[in-house]
C-alpha positions as CSV (number, residue, x, y, z in Angstrom):
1,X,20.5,12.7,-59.0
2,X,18.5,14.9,-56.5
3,X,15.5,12.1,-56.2
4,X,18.2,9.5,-55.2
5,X,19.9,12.0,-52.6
6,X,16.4,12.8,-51.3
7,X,15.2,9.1,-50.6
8,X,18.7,8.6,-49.1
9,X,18.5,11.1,-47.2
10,X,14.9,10.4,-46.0
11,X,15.9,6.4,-45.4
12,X,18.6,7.5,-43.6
13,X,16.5,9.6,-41.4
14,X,13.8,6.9,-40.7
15,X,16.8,4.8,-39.8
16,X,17.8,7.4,-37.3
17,X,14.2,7.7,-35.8
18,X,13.5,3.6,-35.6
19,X,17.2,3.1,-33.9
20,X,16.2,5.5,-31.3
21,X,12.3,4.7,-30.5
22,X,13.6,0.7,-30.8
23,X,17.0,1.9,-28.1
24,X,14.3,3.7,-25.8
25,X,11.9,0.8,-25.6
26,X,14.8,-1.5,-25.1
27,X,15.8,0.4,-22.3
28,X,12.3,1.1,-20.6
29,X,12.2,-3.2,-20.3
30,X,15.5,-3.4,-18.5
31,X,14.7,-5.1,-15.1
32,X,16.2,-1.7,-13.0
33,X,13.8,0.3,-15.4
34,X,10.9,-2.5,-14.7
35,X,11.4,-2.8,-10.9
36,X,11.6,0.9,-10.5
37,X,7.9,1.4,-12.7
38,X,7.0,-1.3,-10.3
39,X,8.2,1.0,-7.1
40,X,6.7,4.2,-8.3
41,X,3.2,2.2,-8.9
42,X,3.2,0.8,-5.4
43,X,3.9,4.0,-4.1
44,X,1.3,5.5,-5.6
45,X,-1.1,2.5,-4.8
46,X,0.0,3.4,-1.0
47,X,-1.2,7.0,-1.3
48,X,-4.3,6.1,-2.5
49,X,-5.1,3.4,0.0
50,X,-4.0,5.9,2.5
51,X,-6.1,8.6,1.4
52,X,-9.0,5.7,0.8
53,X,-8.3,4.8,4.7
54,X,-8.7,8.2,6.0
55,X,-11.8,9.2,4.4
56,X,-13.4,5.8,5.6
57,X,-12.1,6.8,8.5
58,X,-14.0,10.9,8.3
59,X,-17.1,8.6,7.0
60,X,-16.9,6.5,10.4
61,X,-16.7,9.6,13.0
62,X,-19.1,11.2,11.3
63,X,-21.2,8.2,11.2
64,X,-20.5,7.5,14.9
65,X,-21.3,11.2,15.7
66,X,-25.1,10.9,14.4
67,X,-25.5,7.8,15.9
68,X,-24.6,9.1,19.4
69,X,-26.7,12.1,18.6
70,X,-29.7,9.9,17.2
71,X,-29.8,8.0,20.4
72,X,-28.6,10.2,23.1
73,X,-25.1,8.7,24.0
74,X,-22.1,11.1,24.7
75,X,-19.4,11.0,22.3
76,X,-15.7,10.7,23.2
77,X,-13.5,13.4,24.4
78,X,-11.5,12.9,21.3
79,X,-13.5,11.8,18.1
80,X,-10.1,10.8,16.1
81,X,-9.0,8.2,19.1
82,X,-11.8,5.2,19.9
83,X,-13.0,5.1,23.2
84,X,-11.5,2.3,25.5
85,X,-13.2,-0.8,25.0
86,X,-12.3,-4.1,26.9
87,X,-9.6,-2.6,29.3
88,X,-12.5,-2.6,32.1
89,X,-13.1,-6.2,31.4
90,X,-9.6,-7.4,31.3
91,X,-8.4,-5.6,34.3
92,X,-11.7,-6.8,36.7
93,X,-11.8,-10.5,35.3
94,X,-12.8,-13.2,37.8
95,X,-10.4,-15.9,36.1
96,X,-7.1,-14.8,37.2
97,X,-5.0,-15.9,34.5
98,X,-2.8,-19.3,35.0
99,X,0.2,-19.5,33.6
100,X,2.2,-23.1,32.3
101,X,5.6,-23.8,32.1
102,X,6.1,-25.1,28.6
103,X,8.7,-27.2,27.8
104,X,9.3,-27.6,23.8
105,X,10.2,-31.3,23.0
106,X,13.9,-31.7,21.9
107,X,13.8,-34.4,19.1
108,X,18.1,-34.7,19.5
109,X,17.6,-35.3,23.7
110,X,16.8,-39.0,22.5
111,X,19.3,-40.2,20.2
């Protein structure tokens, strides 16, 4: 009487614990569940390129710095901004620039 009241007992139990690991699953592959695994991950992706951008970024001034240093060049007022490149080019060009009229083709104006 007592071994048949223990292995219900006990079957009844692993019952218990497979319903609810087999519920939990089930609910981690719902498609709200899914896209917001998806949401957290791509933040987290974010951060990480972020962080992977900035210290390219430290690795580039710092770069830049030596560089100047190794061959006697100034370096900008402010080492987090680039110095102004092409602005000098664009704003003495000898080509003004021309401008056109354009006209997009209406397919409808001949039918």
């Amino acid at each position: 009487m007592f071994r048949r009241t223990f292995w219900f007992t006990a079957g009844a139990a692993a019952g218990v614990w497979a319903t609810t690991k087999v519920t939990r699953k089930l609910k981690q592959l719902t498609p709200e569940s899914l896209a917001a695994q998806a949401a957290d991950k791509a933040i987290d992706a974010g951060h990480k390129l972020r962080e992977f951008a900035v210290d390219v970024r430290a690795g580039m001034v710092r770069r830049e710095a030596e560089l100047g240093e190794a061959l006697g060049l100034e370096a900008p007022a402010d080492p987090a901004l680039p110095a102004p490149r092409r602005i000098a080019a664009i704003e003495h060009s000898e080509h003004p620039r021309t401008t056109h009229s354009y006209k997009p083709h209406n397919r409808n104006e001949d039918h």
